[in-house]
N, CA, C and O atoms as a MOPAC input file, in Angstrom:
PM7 MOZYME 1SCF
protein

 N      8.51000 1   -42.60300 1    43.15300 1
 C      8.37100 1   -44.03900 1    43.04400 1
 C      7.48500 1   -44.41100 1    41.86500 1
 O      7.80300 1   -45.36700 1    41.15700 1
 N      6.14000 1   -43.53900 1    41.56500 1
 C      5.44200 1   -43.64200 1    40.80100 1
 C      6.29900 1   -44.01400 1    39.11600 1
 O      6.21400 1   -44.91500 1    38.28200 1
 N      7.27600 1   -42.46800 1    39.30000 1
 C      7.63100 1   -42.37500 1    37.64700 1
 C      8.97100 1   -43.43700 1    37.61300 1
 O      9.32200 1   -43.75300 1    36.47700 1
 N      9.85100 1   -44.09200 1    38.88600 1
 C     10.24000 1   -44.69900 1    38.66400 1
 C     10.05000 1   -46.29500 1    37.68800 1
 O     10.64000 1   -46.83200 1    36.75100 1
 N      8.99000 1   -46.57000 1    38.47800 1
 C      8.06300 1   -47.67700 1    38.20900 1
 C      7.13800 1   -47.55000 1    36.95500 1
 O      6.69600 1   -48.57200 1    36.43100 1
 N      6.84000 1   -46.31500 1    36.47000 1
 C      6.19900 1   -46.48500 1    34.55900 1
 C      7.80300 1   -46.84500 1    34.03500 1
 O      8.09800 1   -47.79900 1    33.31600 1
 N      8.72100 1   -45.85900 1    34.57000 1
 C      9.92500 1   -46.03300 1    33.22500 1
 C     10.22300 1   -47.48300 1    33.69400 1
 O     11.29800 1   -47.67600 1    33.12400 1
 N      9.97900 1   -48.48700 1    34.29300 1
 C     10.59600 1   -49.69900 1    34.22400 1
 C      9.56500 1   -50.29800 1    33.73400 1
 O      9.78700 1   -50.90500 1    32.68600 1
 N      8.67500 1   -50.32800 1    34.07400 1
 C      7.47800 1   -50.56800 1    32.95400 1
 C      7.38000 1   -50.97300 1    31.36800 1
 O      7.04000 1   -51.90200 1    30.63500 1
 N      8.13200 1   -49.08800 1    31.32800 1
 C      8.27800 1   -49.33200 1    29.73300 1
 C      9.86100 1   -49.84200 1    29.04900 1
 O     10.23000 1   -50.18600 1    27.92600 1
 N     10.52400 1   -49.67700 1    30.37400 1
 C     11.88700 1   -50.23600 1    29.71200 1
 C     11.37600 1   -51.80400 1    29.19500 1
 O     11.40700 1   -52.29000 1    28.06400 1
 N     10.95600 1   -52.31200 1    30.32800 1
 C     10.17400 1   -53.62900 1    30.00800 1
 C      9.10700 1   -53.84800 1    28.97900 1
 O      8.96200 1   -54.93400 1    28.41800 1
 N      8.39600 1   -52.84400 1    28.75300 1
 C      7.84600 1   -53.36300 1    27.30800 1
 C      8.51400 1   -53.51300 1    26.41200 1
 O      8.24800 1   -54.46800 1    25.68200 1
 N     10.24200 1   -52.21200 1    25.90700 1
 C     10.74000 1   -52.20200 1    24.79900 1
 C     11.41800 1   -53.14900 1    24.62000 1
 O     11.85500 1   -53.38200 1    23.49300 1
 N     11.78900 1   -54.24300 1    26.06300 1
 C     12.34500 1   -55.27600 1    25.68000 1
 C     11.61300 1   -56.37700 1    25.33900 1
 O     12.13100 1   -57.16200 1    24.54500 1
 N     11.03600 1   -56.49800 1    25.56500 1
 C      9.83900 1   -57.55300 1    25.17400 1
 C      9.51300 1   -57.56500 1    24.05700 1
 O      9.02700 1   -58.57300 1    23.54400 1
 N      9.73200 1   -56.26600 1    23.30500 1
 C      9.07100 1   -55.49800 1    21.91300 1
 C     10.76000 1   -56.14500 1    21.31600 1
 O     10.87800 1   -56.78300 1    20.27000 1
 N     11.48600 1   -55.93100 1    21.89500 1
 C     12.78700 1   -55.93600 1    20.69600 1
 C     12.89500 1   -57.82800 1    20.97600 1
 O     13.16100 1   -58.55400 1    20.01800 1
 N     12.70500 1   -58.28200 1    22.06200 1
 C     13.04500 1   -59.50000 1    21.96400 1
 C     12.37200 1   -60.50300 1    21.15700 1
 O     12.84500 1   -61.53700 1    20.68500 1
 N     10.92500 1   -59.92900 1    21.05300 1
 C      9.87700 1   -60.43800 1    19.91600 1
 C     10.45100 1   -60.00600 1    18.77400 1
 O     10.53300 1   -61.01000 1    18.06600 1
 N     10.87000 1   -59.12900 1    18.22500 1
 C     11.79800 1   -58.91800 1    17.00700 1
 C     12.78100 1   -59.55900 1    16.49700 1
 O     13.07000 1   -59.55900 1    15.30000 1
 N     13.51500 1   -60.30600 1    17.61200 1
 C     14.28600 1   -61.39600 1    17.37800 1
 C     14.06000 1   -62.67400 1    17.26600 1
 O     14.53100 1   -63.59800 1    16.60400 1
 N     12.98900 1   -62.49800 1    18.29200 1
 C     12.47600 1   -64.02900 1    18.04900 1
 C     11.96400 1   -64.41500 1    16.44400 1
 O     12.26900 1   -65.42700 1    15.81300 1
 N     11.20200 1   -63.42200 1    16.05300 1
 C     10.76400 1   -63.57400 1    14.62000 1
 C     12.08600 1   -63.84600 1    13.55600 1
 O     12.07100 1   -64.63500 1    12.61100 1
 N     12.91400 1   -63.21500 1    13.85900 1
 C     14.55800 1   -63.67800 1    12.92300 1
 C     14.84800 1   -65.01000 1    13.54500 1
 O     15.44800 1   -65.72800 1    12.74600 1
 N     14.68200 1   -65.43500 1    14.40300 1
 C     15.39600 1   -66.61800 1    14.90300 1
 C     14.29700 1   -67.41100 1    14.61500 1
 O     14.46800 1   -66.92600 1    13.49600 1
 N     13.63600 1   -67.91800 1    14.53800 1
 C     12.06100 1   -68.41800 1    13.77500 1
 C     12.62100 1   -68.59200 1    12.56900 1
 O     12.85600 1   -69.76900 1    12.29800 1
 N     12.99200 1   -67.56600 1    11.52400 1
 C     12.95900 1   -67.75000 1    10.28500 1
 C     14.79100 1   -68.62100 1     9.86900 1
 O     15.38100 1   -69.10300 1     8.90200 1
 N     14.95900 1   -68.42600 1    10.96400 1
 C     16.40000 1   -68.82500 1    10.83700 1
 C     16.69300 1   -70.63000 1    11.30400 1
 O     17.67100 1   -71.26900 1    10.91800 1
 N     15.64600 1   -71.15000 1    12.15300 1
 C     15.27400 1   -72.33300 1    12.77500 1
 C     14.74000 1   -72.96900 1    11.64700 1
 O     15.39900 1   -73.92600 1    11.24100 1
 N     13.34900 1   -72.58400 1    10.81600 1
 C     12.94900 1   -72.60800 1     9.39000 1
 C     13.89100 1   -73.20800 1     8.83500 1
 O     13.85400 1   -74.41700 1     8.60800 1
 N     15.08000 1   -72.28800 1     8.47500 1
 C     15.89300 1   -72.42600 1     7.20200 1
 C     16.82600 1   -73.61400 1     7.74200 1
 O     17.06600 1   -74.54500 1     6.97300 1
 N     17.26800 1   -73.61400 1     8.81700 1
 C     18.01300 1   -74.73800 1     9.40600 1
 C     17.12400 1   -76.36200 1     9.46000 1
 O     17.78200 1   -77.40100 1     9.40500 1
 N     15.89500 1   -76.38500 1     9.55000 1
 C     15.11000 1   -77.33300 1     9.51400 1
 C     15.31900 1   -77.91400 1     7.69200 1
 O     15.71400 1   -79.00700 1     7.28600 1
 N     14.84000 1   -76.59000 1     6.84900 1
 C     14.55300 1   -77.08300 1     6.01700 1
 C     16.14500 1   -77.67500 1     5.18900 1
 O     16.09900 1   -78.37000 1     4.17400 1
 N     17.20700 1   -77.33000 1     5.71700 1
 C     18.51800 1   -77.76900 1     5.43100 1
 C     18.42500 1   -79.35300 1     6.02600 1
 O     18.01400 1   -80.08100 1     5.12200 1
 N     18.53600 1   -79.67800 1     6.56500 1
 C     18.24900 1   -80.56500 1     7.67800 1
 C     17.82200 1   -81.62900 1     6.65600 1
 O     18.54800 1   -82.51800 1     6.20900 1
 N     16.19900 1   -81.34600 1     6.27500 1
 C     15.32900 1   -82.03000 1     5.84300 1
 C     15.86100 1   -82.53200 1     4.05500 1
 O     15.71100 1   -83.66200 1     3.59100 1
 N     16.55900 1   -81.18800 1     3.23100 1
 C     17.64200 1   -81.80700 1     1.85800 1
 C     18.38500 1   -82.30300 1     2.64000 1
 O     17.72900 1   -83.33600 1     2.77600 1
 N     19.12900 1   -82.43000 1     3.21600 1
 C     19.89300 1   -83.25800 1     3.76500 1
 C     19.49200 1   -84.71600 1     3.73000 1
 O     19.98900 1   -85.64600 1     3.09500 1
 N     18.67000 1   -84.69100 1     4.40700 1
 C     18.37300 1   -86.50400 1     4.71200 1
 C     18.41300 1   -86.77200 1     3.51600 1
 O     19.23200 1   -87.58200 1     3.08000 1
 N     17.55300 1   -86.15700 1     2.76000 1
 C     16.56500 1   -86.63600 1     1.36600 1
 C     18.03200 1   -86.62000 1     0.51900 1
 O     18.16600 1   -87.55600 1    -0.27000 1
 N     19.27800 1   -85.53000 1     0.61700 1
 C     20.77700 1   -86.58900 1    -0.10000 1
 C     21.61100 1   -87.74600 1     0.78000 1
 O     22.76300 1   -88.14200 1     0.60000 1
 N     20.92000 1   -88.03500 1     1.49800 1
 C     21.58200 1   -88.94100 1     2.14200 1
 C     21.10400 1   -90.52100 1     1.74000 1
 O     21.77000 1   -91.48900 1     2.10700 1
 N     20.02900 1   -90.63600 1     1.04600 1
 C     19.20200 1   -91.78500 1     0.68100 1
 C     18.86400 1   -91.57000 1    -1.00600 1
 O     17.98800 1   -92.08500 1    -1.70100 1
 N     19.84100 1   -90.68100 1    -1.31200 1
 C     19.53600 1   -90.58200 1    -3.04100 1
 C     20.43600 1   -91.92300 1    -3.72100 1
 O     21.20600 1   -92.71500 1    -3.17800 1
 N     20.15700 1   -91.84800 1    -4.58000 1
 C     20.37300 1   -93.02500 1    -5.74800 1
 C     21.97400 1   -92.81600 1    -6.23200 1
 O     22.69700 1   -93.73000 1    -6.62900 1
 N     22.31900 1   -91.53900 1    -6.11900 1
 C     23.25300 1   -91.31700 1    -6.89300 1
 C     24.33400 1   -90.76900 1    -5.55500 1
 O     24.13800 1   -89.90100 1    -4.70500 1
 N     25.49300 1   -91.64900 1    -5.78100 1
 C     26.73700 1   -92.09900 1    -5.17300 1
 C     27.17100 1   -90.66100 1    -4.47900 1
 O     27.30300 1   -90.39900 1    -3.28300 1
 N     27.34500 1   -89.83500 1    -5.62200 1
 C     28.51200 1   -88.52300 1    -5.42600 1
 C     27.42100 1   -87.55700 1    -4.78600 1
 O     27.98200 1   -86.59200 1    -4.26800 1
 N     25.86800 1   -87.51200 1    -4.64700 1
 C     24.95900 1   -87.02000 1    -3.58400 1
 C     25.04000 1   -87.78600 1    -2.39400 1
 O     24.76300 1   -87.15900 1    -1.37100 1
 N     25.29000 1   -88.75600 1    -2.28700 1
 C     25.47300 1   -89.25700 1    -1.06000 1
 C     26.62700 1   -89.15700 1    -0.38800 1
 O     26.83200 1   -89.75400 1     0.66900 1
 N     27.42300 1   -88.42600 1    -0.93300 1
 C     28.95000 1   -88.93600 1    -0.41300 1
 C     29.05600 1   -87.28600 1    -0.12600 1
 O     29.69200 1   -87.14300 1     0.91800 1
 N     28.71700 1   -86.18300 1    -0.60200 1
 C     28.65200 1   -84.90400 1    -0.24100 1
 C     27.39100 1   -84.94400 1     0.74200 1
 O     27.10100 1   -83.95200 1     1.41100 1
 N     26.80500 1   -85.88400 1     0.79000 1
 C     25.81900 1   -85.60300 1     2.08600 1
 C     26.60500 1   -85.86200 1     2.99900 1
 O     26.51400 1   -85.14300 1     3.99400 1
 N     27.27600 1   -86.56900 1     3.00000 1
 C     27.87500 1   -87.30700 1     3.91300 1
 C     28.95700 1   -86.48900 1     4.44000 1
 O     28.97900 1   -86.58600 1     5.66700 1
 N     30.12700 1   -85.49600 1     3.85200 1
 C     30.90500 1   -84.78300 1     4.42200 1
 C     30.10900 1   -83.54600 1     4.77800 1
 O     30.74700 1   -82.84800 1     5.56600 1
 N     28.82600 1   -82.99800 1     4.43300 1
 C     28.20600 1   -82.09700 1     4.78600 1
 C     27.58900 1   -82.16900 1     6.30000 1
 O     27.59100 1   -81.24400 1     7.11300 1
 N     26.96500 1   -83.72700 1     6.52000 1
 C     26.73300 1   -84.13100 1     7.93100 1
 C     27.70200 1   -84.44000 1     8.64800 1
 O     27.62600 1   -84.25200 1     9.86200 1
 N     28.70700 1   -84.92100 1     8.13900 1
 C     30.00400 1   -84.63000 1     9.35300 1
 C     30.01000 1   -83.75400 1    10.35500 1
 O     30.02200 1   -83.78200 1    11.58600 1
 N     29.98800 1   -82.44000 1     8.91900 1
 C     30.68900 1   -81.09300 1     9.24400 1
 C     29.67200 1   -80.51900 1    10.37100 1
 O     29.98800 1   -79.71300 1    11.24600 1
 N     28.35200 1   -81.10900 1    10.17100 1
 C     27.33700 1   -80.18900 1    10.98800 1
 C     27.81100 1   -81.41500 1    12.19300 1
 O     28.08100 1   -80.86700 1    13.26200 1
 N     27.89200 1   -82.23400 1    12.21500 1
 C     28.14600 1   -82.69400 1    13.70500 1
 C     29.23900 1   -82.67600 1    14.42300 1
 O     29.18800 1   -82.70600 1    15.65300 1
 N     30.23100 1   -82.63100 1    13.83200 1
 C     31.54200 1   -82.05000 1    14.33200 1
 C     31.27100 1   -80.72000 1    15.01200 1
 O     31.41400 1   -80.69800 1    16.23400 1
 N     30.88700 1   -79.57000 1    14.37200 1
 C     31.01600 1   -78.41600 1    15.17500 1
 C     29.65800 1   -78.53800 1    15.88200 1
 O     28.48700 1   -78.75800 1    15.57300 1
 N     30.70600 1   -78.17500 1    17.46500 1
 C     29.81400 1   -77.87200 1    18.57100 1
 C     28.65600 1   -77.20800 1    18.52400 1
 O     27.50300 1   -77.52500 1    18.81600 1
 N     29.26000 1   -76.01800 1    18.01800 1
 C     27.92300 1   -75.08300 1    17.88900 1
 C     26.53100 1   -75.86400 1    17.39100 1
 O     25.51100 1   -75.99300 1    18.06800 1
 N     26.67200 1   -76.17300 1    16.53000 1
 C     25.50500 1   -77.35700 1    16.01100 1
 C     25.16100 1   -77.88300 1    16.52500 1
 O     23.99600 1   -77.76500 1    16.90300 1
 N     26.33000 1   -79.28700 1    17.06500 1
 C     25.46600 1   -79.78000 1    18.26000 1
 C     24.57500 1   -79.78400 1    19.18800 1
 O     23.61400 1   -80.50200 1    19.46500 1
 N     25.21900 1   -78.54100 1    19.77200 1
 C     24.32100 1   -77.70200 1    21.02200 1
 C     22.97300 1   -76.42100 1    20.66700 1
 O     22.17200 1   -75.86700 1    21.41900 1
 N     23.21000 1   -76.31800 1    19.21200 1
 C     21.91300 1   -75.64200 1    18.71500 1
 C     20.83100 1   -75.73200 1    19.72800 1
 O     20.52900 1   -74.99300 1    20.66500 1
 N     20.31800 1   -76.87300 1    19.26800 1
 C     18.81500 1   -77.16700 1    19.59000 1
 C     18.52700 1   -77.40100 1    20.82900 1
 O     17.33800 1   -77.19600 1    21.07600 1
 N     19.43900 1   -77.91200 1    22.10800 1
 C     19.10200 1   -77.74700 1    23.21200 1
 C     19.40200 1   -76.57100 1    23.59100 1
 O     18.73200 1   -76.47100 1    24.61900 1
 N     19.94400 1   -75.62100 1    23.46800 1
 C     20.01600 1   -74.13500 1    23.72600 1
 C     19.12200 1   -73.42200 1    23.29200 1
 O     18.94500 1   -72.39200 1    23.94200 1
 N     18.39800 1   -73.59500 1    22.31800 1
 C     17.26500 1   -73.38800 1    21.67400 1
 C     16.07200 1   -73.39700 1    22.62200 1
 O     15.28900 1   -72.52500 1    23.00000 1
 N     16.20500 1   -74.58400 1    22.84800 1
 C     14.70300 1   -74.91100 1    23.85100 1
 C     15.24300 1   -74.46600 1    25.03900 1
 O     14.44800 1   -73.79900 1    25.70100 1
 N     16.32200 1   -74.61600 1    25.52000 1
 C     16.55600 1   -73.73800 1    26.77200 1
 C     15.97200 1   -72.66100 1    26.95400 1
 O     15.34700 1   -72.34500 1    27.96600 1
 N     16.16200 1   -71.91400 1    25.82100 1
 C     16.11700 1   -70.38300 1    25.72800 1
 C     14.94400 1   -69.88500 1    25.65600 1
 O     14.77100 1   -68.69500 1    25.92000 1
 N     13.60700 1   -70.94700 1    25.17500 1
 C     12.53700 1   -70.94400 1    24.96000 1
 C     11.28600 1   -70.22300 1    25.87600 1
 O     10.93000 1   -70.90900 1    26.83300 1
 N     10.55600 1   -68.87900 1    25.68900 1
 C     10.20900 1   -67.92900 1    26.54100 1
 C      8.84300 1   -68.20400 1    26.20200 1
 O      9.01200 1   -68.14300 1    24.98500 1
 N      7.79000 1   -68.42500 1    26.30800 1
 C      6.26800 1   -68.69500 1    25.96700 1
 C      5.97000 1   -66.68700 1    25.75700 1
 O      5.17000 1   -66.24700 1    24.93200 1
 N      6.43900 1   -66.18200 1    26.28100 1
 C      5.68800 1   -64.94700 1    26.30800 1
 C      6.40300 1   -64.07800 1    25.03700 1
 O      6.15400 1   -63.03100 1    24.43900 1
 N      7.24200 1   -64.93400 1    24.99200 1
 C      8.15600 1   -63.80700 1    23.46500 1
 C      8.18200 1   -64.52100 1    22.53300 1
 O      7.84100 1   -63.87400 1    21.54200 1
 N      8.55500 1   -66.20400 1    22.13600 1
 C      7.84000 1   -67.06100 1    21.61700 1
 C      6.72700 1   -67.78900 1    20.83300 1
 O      6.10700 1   -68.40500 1    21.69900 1
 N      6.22200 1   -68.00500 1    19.76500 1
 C      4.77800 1   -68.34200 1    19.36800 1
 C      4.94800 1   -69.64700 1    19.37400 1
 O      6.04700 1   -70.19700 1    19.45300 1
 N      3.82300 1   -70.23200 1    19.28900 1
 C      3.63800 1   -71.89800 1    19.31100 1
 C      4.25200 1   -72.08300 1    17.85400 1
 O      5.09600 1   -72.95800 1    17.66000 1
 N      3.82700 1   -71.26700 1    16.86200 1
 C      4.81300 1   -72.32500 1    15.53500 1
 C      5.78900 1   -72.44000 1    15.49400 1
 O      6.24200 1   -73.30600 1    14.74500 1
 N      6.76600 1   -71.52800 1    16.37700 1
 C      8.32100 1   -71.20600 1    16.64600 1
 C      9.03100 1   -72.54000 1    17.25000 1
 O     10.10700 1   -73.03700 1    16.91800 1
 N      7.66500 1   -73.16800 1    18.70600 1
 C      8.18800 1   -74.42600 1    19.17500 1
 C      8.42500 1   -75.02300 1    18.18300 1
 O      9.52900 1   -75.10500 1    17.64600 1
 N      7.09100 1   -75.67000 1    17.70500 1
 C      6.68900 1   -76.49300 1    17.17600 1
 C      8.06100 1   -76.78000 1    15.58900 1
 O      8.41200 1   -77.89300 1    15.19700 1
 N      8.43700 1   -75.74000 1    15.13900 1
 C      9.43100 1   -75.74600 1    14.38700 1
 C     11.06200 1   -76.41200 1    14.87800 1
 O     11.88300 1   -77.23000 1    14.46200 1
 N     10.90900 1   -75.61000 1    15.84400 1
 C     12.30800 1   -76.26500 1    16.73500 1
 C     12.29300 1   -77.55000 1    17.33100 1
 O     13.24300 1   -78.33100 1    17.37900 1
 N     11.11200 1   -77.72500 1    17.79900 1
 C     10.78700 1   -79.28000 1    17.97600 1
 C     10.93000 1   -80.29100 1    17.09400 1
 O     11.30000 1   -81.41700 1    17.42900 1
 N     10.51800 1   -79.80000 1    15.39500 1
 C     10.38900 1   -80.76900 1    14.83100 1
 C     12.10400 1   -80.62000 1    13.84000 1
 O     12.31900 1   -81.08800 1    12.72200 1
 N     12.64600 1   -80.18200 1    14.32500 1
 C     14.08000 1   -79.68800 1    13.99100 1
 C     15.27500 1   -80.52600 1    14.55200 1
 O     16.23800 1   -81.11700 1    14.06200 1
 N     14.69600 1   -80.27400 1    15.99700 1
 C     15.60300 1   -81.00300 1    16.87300 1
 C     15.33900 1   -82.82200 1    16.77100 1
 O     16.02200 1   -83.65900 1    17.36100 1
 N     14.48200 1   -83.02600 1    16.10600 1
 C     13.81500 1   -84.41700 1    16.12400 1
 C     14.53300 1   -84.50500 1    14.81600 1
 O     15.61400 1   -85.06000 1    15.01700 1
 N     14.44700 1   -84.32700 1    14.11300 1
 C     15.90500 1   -84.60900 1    12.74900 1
 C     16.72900 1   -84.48000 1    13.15400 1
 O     17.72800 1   -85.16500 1    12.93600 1
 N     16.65100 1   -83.56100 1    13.90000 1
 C     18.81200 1   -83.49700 1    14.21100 1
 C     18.63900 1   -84.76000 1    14.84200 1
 O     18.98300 1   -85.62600 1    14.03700 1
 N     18.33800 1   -85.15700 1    15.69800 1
 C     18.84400 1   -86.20100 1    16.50400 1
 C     18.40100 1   -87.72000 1    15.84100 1
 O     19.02400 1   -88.74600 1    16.11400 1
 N     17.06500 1   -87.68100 1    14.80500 1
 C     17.17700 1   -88.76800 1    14.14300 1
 C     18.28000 1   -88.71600 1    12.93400 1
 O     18.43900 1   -89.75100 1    12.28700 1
 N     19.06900 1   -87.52200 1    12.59100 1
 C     20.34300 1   -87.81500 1    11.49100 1
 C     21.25000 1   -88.75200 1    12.36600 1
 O     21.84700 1   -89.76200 1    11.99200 1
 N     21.21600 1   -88.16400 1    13.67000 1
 C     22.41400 1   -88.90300 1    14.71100 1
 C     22.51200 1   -90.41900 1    14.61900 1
 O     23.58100 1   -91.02700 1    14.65900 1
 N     21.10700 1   -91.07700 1    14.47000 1
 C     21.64900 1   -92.47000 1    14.16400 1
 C     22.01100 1   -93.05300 1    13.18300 1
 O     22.41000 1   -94.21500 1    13.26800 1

């Protein structure tokens, strides 16, 4: 029972260990989606016509597909405090708050 209970132990650390490994890619990947997000708006309010008008089929496209849509609440669904860091929220938070202020 003893050696049962280390090897689940450590099966459970290596997942914890690999899921923090992902989390750090998915972090940097939330990042890059934010900071898309954020050129985005900023061509959506440019001066010049033919930036606005490719903003404009570019935000379609991200709201049309589902997947997008449902990003960010799957996101926070998925959201684990113990595998997770606070800048990771805090990124997706302020992610999902553009996405949904592009929506209006």
């Amino acid at each position: 029972a003893v050696v049962s209970t280390q090897s689940t132990g450590g099966h459970n650390a290596k997942m914890i260990h690999l899921k923090k490994l992902w989390a750090k890619r998915l972090h940097a990947a939330v990042r890059s989606y934010r900071e898309m997000l954020e050129n985005l708006s900023i061509m959506l309010i440019s001066k010049d016509s033919k930036i606005r008008n490719i903003a404009n089929v570019i935000q379609s496209n991200i709201f049309y597909q589902q997947e997008y849509r449902e990003l960010p609440t799957m996101l926070l669904k998925q959201f684990e405090k113990r595998v997770f860091n606070r800048s990771y929220l805090t990124d997706l938070v302020e992610c999902t708050h553009l996405y949904i202020r592009m929506l209006d």
